[in-house]
mmCIF file as gemmi writes it, N, C-alpha and C atoms, coordinates in Angstrom:
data_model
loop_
_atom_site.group_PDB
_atom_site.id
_atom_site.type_symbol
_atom_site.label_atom_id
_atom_site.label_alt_id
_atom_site.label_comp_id
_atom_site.label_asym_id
_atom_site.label_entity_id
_atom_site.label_seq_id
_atom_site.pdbx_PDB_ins_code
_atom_site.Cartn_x
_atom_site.Cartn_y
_atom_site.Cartn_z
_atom_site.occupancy
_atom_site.B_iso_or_equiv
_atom_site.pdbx_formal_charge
_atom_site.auth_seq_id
_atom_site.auth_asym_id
_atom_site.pdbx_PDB_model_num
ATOM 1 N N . UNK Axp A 1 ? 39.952 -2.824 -18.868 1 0 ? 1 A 1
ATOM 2 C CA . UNK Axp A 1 ? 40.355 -1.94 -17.788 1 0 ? 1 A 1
ATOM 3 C C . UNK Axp A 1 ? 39.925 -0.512 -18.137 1 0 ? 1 A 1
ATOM 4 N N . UNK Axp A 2 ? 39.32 0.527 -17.321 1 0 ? 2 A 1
ATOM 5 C CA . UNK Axp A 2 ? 38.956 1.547 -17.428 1 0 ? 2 A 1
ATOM 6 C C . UNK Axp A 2 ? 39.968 2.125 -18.098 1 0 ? 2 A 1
ATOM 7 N N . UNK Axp A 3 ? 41.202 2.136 -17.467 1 0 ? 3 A 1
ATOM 8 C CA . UNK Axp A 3 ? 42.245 3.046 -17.836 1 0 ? 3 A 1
ATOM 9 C C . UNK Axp A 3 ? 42.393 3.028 -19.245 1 0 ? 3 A 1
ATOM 10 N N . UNK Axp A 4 ? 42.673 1.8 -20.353 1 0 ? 4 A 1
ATOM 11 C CA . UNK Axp A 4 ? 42.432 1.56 -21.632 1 0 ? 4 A 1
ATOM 12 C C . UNK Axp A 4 ? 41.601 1.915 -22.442 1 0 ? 4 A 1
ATOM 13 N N . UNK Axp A 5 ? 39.841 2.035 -22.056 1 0 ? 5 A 1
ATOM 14 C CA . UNK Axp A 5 ? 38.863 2.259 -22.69 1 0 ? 5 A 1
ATOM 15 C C . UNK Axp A 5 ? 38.572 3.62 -22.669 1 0 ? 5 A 1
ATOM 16 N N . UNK Axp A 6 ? 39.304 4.257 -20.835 1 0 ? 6 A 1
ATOM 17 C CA . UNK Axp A 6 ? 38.96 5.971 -20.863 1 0 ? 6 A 1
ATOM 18 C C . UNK Axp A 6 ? 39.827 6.615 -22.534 1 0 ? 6 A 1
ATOM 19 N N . UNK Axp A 7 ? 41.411 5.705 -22.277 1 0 ? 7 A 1
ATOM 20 C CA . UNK Axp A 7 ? 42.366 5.91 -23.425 1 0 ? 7 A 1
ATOM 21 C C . UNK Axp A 7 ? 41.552 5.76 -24.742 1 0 ? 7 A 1
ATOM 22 N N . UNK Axp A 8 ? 41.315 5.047 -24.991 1 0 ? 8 A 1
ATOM 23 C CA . UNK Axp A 8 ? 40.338 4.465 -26.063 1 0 ? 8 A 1
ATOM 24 C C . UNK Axp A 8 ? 39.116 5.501 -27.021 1 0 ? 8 A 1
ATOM 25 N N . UNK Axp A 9 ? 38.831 5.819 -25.851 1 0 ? 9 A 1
ATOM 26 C CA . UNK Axp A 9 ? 37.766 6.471 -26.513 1 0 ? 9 A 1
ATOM 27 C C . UNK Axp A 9 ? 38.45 8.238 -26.427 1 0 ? 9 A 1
ATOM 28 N N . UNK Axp A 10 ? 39.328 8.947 -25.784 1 0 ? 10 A 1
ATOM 29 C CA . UNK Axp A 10 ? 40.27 10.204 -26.116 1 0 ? 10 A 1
ATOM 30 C C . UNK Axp A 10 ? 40.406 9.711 -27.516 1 0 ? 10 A 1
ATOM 31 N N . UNK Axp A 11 ? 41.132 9.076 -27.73 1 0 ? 11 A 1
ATOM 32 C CA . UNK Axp A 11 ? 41.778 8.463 -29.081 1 0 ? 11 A 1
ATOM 33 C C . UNK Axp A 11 ? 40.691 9.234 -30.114 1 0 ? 11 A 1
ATOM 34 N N . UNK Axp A 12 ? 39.726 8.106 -30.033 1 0 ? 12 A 1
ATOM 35 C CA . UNK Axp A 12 ? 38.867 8.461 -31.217 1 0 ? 12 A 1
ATOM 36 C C . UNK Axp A 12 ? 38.285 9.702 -31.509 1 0 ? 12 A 1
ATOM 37 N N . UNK Axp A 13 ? 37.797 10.46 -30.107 1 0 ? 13 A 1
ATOM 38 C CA . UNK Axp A 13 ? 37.223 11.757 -30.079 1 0 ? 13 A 1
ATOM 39 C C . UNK Axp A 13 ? 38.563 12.678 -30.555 1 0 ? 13 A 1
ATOM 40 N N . UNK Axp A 14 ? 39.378 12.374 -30.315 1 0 ? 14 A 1
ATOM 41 C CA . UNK Axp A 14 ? 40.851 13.41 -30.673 1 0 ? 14 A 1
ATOM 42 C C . UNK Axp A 14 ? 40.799 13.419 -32.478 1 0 ? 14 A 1
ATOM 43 N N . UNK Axp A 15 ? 40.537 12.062 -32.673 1 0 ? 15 A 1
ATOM 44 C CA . UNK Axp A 15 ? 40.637 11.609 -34.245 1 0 ? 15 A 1
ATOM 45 C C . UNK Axp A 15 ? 39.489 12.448 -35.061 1 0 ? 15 A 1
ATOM 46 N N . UNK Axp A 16 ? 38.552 11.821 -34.23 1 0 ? 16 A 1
ATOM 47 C CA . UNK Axp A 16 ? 37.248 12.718 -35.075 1 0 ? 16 A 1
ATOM 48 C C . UNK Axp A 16 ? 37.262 14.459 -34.935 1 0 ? 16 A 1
ATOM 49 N N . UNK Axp A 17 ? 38.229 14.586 -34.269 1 0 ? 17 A 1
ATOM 50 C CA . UNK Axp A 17 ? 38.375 16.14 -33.951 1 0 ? 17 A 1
ATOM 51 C C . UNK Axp A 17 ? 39.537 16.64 -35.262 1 0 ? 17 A 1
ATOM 52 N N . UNK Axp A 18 ? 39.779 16.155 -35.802 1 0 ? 18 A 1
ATOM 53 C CA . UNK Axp A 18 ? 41.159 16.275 -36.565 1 0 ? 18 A 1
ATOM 54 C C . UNK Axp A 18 ? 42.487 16.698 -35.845 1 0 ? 18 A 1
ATOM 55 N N . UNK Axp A 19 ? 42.884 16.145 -34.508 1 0 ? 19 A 1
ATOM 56 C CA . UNK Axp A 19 ? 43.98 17.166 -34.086 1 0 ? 19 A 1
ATOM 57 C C . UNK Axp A 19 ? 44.657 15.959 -33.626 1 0 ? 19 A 1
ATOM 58 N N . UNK Axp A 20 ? 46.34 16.412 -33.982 1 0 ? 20 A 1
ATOM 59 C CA . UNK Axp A 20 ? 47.164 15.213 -33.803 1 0 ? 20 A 1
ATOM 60 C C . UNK Axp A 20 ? 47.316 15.215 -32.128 1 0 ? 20 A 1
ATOM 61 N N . UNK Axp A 21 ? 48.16 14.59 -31.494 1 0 ? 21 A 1
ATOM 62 C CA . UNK Axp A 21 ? 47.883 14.65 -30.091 1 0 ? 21 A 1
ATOM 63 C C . UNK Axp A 21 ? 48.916 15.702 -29.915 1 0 ? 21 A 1
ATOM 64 N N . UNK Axp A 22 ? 49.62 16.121 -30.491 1 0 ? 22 A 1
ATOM 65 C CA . UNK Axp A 22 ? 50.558 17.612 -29.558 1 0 ? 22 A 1
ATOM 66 C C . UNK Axp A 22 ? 49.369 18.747 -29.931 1 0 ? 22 A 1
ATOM 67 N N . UNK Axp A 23 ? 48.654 18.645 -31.131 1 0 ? 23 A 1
ATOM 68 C CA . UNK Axp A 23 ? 47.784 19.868 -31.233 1 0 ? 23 A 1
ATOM 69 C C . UNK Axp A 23 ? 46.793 19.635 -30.041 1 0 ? 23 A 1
ATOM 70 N N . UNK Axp A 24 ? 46.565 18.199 -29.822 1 0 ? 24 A 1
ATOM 71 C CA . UNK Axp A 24 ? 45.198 19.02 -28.502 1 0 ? 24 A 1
ATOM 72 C C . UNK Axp A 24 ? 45.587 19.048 -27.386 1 0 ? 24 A 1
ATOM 73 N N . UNK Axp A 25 ? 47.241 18.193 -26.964 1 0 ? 25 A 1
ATOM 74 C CA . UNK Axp A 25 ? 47.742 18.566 -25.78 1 0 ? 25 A 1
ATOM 75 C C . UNK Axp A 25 ? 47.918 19.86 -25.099 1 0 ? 25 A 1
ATOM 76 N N . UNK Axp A 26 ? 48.728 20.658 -26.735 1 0 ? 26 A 1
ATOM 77 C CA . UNK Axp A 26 ? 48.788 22.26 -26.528 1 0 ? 26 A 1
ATOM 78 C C . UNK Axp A 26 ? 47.418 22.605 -26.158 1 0 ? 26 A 1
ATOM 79 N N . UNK Axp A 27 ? 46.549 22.654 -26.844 1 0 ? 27 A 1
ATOM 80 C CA . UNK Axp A 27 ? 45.386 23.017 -26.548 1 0 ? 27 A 1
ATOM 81 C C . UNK Axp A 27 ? 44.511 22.628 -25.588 1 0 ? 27 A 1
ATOM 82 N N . UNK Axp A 28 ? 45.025 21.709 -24.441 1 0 ? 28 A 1
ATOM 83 C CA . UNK Axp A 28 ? 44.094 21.866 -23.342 1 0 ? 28 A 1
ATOM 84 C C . UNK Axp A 28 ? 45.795 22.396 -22.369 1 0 ? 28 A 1
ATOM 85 N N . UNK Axp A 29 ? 46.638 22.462 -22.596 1 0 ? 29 A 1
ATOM 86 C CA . UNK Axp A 29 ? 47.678 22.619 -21.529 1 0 ? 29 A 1
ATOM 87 C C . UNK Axp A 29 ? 48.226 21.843 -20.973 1 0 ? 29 A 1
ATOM 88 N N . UNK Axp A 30 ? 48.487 20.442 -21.49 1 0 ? 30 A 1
ATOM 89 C CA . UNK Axp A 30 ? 49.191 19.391 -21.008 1 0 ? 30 A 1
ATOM 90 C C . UNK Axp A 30 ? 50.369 18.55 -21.968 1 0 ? 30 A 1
ATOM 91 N N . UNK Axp A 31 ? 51.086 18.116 -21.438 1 0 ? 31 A 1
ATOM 92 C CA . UNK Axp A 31 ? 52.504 17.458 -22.117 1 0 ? 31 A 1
ATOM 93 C C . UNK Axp A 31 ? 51.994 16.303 -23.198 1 0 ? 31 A 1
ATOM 94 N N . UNK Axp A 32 ? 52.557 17.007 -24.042 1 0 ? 32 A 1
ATOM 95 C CA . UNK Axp A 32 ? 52.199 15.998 -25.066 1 0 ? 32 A 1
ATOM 96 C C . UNK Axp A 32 ? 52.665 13.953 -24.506 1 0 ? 32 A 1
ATOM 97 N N . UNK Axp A 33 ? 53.616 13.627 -24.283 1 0 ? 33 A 1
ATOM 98 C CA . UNK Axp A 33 ? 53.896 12.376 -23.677 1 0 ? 33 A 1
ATOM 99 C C . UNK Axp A 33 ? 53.233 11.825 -23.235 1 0 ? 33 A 1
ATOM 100 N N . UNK Axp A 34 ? 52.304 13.086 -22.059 1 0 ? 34 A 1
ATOM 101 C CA . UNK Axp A 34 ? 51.384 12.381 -21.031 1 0 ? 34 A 1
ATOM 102 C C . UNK Axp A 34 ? 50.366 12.294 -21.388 1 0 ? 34 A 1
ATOM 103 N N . UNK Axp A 35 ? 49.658 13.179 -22.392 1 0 ? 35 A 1
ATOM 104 C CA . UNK Axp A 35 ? 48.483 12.891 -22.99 1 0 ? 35 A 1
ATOM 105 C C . UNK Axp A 35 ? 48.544 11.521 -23.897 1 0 ? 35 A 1
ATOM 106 N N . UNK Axp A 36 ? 49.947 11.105 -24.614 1 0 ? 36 A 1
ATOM 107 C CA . UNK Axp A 36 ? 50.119 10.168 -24.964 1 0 ? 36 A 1
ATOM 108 C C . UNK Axp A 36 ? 49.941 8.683 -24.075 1 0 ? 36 A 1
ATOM 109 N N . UNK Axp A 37 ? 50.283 9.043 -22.863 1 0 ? 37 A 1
ATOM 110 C CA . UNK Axp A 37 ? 50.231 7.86 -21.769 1 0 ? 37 A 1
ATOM 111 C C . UNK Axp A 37 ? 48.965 7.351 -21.775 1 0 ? 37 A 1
ATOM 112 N N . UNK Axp A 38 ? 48.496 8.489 -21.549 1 0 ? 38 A 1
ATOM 113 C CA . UNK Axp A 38 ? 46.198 8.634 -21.099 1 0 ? 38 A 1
ATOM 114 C C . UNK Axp A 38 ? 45.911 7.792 -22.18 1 0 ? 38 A 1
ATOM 115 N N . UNK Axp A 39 ? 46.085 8.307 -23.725 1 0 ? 39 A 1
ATOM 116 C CA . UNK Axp A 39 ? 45.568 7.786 -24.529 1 0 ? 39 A 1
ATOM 117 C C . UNK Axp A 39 ? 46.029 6.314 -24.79 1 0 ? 39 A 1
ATOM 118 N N . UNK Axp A 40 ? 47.299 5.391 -24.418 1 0 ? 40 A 1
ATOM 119 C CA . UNK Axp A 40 ? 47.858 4.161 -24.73 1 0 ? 40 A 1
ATOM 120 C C . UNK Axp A 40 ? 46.796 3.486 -23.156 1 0 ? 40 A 1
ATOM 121 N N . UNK Axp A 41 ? 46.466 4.316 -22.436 1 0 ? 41 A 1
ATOM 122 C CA . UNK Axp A 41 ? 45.601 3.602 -21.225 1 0 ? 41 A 1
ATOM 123 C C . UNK Axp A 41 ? 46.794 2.838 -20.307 1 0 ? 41 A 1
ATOM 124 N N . UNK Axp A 42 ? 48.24 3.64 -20.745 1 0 ? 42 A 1
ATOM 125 C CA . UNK Axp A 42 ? 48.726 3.592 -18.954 1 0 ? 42 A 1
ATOM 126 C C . UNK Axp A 42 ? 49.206 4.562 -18.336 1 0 ? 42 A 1
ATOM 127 N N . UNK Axp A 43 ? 48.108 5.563 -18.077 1 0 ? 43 A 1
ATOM 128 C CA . UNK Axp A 43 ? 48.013 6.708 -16.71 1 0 ? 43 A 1
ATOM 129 C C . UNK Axp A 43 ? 46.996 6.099 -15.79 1 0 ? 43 A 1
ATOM 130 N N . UNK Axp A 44 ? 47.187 6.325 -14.551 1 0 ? 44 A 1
ATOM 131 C CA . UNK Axp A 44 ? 45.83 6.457 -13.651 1 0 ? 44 A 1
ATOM 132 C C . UNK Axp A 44 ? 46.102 8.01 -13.59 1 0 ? 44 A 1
ATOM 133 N N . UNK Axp A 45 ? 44.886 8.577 -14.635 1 0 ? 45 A 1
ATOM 134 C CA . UNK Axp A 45 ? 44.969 9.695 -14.631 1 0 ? 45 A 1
ATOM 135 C C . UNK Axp A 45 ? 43.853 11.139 -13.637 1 0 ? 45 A 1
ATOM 136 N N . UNK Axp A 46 ? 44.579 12.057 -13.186 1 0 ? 46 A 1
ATOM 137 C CA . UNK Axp A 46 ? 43.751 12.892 -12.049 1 0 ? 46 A 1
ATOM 138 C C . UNK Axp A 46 ? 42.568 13.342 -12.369 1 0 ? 46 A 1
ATOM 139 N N . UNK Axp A 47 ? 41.71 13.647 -12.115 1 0 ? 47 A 1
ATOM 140 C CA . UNK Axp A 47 ? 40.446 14.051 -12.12 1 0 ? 47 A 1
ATOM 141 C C . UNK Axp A 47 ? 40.536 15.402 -12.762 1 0 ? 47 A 1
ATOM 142 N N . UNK Axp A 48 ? 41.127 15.952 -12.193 1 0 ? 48 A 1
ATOM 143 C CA . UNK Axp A 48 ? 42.07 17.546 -12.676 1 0 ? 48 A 1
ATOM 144 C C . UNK Axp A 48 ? 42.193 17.369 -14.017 1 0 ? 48 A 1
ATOM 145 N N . UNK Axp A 49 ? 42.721 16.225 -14.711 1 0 ? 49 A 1
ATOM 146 C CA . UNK Axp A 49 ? 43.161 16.168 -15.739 1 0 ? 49 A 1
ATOM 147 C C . UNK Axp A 49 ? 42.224 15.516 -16.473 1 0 ? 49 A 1
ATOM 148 N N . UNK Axp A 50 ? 41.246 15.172 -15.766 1 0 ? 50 A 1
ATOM 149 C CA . UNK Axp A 50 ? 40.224 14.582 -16.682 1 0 ? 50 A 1
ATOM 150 C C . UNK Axp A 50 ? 39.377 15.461 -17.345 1 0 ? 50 A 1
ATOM 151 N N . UNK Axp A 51 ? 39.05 16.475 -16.335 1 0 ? 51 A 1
ATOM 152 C CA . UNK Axp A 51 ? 38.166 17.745 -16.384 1 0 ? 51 A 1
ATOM 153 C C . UNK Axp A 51 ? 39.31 18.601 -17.9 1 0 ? 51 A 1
ATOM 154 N N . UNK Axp A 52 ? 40.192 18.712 -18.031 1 0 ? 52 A 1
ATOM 155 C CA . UNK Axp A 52 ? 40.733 19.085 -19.021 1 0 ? 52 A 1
ATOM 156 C C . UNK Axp A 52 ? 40.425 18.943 -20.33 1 0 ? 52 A 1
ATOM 157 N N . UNK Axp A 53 ? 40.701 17.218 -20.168 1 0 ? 53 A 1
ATOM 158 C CA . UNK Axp A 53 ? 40.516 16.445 -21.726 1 0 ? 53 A 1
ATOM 159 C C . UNK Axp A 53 ? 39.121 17.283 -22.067 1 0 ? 53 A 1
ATOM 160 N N . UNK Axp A 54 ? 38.461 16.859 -21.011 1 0 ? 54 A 1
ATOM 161 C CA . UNK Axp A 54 ? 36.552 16.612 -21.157 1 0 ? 54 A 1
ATOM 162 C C . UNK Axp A 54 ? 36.223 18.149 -21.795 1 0 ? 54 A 1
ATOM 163 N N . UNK Axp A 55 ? 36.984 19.461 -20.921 1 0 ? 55 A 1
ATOM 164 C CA . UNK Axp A 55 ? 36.704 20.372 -21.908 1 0 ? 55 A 1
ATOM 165 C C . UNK Axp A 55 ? 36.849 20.824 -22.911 1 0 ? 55 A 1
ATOM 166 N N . UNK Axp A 56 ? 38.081 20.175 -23.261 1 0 ? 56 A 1
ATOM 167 C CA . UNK Axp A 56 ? 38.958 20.02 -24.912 1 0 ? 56 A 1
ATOM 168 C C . UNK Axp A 56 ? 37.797 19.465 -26.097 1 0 ? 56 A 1
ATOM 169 N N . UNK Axp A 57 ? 37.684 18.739 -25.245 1 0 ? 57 A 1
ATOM 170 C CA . UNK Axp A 57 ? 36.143 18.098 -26.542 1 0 ? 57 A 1
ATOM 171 C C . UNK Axp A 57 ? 35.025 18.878 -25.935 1 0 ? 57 A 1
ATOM 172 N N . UNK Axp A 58 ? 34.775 19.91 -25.396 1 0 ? 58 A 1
ATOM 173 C CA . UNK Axp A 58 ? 33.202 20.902 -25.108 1 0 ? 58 A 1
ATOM 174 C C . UNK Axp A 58 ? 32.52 19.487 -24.596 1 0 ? 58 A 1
ATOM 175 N N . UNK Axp A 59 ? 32.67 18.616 -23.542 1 0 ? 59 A 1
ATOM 176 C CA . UNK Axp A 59 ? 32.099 17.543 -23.489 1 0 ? 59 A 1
ATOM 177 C C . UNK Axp A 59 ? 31.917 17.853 -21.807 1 0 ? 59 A 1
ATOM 178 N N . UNK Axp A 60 ? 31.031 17.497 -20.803 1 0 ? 60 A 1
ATOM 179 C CA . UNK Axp A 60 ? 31.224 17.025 -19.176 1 0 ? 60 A 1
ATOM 180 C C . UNK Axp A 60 ? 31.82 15.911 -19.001 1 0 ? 60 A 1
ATOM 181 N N . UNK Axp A 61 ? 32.291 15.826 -18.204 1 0 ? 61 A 1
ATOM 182 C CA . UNK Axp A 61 ? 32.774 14.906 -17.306 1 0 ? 61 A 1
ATOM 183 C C . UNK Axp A 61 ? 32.231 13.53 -17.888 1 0 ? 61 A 1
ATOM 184 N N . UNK Axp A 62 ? 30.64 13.041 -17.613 1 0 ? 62 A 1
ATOM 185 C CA . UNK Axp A 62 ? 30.269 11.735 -17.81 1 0 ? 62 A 1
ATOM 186 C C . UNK Axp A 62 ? 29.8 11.972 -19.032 1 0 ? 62 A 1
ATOM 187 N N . UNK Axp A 63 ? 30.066 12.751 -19.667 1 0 ? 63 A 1
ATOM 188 C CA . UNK Axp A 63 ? 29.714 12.616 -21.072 1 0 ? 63 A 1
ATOM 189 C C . UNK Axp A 63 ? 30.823 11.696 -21.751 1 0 ? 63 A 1
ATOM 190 N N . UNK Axp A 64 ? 31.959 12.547 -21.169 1 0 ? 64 A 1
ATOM 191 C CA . UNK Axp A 64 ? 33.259 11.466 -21.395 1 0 ? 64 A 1
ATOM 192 C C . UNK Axp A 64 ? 33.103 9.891 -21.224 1 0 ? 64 A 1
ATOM 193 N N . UNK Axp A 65 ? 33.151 9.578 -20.413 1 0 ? 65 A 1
ATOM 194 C CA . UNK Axp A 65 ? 32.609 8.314 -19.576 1 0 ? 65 A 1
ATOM 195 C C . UNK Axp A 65 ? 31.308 7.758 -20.301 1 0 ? 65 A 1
ATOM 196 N N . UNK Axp A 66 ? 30.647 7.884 -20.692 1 0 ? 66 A 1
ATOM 197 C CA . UNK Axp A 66 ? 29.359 7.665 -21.128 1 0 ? 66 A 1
ATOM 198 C C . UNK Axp A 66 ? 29.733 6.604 -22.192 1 0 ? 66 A 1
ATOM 199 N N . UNK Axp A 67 ? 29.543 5.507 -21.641 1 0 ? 67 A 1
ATOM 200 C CA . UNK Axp A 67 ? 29.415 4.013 -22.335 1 0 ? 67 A 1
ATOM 201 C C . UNK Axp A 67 ? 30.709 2.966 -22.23 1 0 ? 67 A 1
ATOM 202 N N . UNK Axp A 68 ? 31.414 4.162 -21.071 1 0 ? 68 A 1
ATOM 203 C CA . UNK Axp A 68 ? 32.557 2.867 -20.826 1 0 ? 68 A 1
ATOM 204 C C . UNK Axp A 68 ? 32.263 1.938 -19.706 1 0 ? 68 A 1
């Protein structure tokens, strides 16, 4: 399911970033819980909020996406 693999791959990019998930929640401006949700892959999460993650990692949009 998208929702899992979008989760999936935050995960790892968060990991390889060294930042626990309240450090990059703070740092894009979102609730730590819910970034937790995104990342376990059960949010259907907003576009709004996608554009967030995606700039948190200096990444676009389908860069994110790119191989799910």
């Amino acid at each position: 399911m998208i929702t899992t693999d979008l989760g999936n791959k935050i995960r790892v990019l968060r990991q390889k970033a060294g930042l626990s998930q309240e450090k990059f929640a703070l740092k894009i401006g979102m609730d730590r819980t819910y970034f937790a949700s995104v990342e376990a892959g059960k949010r259907n999460i907003s576009i709004i909020n996608i554009k967030k993650i995606a700039d948190g990692f200096g990444l676009s949009i389908s860069e994110l996406f790119k191989g799910l």
